[in-house]
Biopython code that builds the backbone (N, CA, C, O; Angstrom):
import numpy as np
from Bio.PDB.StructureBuilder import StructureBuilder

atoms = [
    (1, "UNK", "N", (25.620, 48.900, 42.605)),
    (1, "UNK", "CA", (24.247, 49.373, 42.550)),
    (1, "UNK", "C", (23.326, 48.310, 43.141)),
    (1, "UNK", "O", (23.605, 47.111, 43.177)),
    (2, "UNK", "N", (22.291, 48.817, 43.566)),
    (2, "UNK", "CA", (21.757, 47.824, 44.570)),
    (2, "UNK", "C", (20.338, 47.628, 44.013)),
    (2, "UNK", "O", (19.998, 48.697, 43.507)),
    (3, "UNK", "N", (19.275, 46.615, 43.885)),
    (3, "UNK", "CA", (18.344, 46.081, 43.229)),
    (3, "UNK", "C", (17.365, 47.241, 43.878)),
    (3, "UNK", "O", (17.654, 47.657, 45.001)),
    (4, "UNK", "N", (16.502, 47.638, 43.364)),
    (4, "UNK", "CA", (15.526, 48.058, 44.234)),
    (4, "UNK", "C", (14.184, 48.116, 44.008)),
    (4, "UNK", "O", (13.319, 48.911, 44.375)),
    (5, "UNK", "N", (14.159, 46.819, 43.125)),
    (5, "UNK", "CA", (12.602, 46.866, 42.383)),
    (5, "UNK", "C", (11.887, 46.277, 43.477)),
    (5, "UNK", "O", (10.690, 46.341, 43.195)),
    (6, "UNK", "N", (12.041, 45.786, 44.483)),
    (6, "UNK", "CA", (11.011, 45.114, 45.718)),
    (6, "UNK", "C", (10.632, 45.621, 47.045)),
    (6, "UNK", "O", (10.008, 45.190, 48.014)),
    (7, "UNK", "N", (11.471, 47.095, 46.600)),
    (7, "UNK", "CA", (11.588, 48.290, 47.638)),
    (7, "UNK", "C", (9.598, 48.545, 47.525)),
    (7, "UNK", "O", (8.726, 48.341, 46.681)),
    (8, "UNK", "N", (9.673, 49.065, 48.863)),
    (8, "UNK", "CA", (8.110, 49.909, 48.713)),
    (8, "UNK", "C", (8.476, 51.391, 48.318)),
    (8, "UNK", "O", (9.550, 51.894, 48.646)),
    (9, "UNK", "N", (7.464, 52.088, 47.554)),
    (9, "UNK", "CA", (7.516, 53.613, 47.166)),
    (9, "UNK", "C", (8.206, 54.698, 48.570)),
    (9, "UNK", "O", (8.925, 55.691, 48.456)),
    (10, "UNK", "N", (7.803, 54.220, 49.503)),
    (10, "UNK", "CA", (8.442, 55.064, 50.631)),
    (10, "UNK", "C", (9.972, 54.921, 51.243)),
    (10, "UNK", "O", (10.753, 55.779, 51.653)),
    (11, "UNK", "N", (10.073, 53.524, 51.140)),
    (11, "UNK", "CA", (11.558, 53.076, 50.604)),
    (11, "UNK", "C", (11.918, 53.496, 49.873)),
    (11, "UNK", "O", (13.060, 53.803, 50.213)),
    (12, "UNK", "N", (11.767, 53.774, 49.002)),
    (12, "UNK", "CA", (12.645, 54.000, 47.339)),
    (12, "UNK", "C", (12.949, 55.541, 47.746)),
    (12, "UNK", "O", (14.081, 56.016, 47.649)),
    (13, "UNK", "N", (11.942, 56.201, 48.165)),
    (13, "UNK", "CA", (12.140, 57.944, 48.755)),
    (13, "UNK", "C", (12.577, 58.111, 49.658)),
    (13, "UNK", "O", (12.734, 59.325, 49.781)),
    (14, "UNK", "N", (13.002, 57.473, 50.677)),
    (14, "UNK", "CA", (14.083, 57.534, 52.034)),
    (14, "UNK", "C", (15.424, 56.945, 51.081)),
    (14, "UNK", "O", (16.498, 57.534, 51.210)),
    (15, "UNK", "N", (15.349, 56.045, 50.350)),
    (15, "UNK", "CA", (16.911, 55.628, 49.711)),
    (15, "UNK", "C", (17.039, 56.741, 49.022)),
    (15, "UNK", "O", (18.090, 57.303, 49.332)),
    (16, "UNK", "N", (16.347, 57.391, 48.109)),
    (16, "UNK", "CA", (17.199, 58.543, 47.573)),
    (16, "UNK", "C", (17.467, 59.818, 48.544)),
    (16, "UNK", "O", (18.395, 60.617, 48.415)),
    (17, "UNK", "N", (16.919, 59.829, 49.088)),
    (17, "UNK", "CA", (16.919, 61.376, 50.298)),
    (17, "UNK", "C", (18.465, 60.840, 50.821)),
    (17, "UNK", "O", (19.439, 61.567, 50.626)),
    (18, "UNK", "N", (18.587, 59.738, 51.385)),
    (18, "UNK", "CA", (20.061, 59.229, 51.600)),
    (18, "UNK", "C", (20.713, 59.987, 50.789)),
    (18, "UNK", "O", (21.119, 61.139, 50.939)),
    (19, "UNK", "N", (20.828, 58.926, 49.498)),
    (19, "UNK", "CA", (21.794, 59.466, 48.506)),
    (19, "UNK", "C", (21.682, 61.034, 47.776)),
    (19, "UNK", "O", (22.645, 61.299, 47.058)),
    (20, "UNK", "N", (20.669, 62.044, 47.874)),
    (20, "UNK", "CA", (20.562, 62.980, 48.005)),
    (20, "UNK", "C", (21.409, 63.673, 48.914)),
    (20, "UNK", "O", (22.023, 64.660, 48.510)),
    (21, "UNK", "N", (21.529, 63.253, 50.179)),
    (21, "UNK", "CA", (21.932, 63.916, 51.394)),
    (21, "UNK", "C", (23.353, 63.639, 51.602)),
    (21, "UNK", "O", (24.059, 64.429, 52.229)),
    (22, "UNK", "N", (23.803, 62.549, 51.103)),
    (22, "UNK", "CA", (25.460, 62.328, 51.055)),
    (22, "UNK", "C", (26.645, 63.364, 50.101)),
    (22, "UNK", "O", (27.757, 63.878, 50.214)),
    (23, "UNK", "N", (24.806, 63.141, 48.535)),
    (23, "UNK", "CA", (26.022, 64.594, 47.523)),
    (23, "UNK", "C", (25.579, 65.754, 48.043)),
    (23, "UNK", "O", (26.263, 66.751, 47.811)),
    (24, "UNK", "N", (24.590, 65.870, 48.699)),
    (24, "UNK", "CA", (24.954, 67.108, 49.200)),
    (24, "UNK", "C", (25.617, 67.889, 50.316)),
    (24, "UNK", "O", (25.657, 69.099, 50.537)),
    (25, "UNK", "N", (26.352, 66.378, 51.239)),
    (25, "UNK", "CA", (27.274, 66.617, 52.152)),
    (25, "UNK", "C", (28.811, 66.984, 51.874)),
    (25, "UNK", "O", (29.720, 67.345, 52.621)),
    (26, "UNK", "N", (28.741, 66.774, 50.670)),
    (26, "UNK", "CA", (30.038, 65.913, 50.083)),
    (26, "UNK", "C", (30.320, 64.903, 50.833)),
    (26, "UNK", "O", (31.464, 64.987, 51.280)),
    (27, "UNK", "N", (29.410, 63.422, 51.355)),
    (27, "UNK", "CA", (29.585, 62.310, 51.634)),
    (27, "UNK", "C", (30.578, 61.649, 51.026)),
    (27, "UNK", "O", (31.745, 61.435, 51.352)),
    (28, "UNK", "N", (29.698, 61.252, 49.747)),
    (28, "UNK", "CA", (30.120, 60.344, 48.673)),
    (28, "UNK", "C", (31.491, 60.506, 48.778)),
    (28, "UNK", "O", (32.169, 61.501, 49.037)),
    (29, "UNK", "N", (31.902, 58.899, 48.437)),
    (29, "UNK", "CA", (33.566, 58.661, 47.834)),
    (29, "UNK", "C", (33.994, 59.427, 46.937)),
    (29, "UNK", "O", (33.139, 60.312, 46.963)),
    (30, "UNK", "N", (34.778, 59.733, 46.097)),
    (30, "UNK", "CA", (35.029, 60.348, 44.477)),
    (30, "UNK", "C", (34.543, 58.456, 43.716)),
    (30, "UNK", "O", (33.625, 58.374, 42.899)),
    (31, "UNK", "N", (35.194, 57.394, 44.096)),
    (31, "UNK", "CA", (35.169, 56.181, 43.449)),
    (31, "UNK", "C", (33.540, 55.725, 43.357)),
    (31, "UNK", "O", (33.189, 54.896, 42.517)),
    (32, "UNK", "N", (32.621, 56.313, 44.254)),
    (32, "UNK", "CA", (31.391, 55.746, 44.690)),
    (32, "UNK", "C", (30.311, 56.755, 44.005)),
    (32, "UNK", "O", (29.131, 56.409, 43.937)),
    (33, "UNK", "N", (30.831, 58.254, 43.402)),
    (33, "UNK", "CA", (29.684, 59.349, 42.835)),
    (33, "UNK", "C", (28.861, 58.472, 41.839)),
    (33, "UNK", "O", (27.751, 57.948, 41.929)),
    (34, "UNK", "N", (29.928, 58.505, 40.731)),
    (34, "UNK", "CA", (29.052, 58.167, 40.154)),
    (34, "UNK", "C", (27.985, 56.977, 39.887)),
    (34, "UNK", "O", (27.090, 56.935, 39.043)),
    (35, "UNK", "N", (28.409, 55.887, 41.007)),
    (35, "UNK", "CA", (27.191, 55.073, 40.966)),
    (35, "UNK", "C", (25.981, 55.552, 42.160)),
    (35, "UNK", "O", (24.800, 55.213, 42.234)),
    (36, "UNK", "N", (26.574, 56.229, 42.807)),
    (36, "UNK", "CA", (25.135, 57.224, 43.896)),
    (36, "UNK", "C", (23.924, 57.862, 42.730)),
    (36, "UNK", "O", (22.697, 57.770, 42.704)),
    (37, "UNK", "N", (24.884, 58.506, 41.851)),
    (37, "UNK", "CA", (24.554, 59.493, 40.487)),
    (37, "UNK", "C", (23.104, 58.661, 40.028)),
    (37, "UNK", "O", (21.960, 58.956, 40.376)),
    (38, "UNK", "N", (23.586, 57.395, 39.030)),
    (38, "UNK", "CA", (23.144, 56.441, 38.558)),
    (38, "UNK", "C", (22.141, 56.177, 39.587)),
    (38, "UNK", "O", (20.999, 56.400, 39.185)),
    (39, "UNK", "N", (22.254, 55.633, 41.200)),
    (39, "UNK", "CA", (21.019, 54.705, 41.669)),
    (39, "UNK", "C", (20.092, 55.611, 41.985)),
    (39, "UNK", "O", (18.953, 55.286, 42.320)),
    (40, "UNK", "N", (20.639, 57.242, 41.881)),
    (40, "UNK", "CA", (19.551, 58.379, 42.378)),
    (40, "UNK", "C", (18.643, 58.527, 40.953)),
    (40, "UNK", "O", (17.415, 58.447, 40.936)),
    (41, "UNK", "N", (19.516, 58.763, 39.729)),
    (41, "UNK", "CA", (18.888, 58.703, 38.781)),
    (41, "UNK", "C", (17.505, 57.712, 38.684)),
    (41, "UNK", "O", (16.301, 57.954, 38.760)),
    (42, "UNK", "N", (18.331, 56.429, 38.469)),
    (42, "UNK", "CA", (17.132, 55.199, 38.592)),
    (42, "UNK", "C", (15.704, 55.545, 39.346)),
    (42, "UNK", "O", (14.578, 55.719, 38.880)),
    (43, "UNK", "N", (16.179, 55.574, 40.631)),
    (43, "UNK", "CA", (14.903, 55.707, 41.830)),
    (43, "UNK", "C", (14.027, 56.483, 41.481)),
    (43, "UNK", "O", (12.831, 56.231, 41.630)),
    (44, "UNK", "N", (14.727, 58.150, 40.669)),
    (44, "UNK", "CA", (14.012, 58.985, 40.196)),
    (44, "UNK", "C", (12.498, 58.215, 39.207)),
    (44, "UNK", "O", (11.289, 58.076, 39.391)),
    (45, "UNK", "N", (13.277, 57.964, 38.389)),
    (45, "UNK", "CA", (12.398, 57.307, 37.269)),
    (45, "UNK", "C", (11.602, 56.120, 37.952)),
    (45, "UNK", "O", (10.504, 56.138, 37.397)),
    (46, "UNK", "N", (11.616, 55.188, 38.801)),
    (46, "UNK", "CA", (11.353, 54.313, 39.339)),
    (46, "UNK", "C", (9.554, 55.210, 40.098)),
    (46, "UNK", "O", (8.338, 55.055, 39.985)),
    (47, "UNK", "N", (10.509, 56.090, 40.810)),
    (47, "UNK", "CA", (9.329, 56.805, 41.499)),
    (47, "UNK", "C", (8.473, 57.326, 40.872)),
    (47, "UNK", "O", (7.312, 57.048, 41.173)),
    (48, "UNK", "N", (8.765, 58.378, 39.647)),
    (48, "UNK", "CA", (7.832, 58.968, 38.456)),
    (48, "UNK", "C", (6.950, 58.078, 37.734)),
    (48, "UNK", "O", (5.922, 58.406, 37.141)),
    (49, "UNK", "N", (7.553, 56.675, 37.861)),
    (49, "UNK", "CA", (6.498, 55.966, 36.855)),
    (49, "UNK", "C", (5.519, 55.494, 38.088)),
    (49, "UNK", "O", (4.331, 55.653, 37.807)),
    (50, "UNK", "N", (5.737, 55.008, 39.252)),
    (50, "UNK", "CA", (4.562, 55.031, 40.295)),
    (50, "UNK", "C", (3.727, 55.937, 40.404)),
    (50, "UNK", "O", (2.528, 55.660, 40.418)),
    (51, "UNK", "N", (4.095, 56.995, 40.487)),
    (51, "UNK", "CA", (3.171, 58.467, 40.718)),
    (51, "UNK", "C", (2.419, 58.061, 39.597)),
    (51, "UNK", "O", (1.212, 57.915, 39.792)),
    (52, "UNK", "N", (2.918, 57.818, 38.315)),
    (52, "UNK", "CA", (1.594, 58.160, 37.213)),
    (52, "UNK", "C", (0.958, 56.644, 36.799)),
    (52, "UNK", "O", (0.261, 56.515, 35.792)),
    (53, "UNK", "N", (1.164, 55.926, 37.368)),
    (53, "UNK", "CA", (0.242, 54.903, 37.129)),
    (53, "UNK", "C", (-0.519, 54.884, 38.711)),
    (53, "UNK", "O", (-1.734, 54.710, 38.620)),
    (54, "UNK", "N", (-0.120, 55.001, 39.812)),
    (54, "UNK", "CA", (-1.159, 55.778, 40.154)),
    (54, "UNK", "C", (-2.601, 56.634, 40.482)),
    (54, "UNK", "O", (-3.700, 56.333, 40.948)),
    (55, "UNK", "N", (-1.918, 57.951, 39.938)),
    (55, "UNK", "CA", (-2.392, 58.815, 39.210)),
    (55, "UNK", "C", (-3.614, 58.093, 38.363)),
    (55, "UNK", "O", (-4.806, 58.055, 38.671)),
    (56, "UNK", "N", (-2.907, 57.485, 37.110)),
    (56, "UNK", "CA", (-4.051, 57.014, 36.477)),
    (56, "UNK", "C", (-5.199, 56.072, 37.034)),
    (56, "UNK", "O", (-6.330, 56.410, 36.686)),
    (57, "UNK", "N", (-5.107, 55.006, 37.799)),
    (57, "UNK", "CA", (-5.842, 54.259, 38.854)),
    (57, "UNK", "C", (-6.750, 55.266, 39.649)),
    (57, "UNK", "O", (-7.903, 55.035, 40.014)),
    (58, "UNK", "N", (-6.165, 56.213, 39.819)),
    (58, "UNK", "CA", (-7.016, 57.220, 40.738)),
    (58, "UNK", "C", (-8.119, 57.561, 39.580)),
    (58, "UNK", "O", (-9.316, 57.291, 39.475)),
    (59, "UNK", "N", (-7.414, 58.102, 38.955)),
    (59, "UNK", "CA", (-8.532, 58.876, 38.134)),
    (59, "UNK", "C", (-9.625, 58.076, 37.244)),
    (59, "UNK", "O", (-10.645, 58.669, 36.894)),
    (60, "UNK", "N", (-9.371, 56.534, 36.830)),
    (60, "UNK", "CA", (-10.377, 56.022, 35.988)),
    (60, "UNK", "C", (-11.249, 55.273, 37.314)),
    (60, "UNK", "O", (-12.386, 54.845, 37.114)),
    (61, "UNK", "N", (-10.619, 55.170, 38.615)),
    (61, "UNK", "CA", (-11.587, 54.629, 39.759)),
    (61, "UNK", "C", (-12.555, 56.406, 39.849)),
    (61, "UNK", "O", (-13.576, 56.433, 40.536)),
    (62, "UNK", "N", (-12.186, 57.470, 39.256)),
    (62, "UNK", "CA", (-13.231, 58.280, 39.950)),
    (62, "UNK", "C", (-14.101, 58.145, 38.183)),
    (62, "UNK", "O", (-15.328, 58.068, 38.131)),
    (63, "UNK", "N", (-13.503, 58.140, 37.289)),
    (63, "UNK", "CA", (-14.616, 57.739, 36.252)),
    (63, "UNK", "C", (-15.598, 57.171, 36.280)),
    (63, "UNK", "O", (-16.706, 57.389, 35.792)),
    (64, "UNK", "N", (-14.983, 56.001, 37.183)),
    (64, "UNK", "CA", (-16.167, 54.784, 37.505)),
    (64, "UNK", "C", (-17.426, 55.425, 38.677)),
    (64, "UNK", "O", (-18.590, 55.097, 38.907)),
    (65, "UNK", "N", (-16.655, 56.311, 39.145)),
    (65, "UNK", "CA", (-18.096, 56.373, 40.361)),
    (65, "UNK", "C", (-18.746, 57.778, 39.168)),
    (65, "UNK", "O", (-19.973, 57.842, 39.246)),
    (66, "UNK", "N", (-18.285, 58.569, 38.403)),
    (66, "UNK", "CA", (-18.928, 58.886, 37.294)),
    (66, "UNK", "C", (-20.120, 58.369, 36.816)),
    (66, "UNK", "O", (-21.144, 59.025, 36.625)),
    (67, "UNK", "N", (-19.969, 57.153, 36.620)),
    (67, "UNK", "CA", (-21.094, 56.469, 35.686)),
    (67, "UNK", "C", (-21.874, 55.811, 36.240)),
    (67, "UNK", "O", (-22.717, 55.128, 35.660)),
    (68, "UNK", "N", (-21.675, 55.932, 38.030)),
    (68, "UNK", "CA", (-22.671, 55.297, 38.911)),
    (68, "UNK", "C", (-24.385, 55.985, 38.854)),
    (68, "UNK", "O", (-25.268, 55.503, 39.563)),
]
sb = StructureBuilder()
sb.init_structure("model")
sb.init_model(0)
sb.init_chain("A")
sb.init_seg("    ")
for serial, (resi, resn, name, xyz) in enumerate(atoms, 1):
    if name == "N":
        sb.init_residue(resn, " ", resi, " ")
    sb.init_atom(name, np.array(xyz, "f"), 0.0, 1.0, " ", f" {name:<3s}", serial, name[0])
structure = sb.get_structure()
């Protein structure tokens, strides 16, 4: 499994589209699934928590022009 906390967000979504695109080639090794499984999993969550912090940055920067 490969580190990928220093990846940028658009990185992290081209590495899973990879590993997306291998199980859905039947790429993958049989010896190699389940850690594809695992680093797709990860990225997932990796990516979801960007979107919503985010998300939240977005929305308390429009609060702020709110109270302008």
């Amino acid at each position: 499994m490969s580190d990928t906390t220093e990846l940028t967000y658009e990185q992290k979504v081209e590495k899973l589209d990879e590993i997306l695109t291998r199980l859905d080639n039947s790429e993958t090794p049989i010896d190699k699934l389940a850690e594809d499984v695992k680093e797709g999993a990860r990225l997932i969550k990796e990516l979801d928590k960007k979107l919503k912090q985010v998300e939240t940055e977005v929305l308390d920067a429009f609060k702020e022009l709110d109270n302008v």
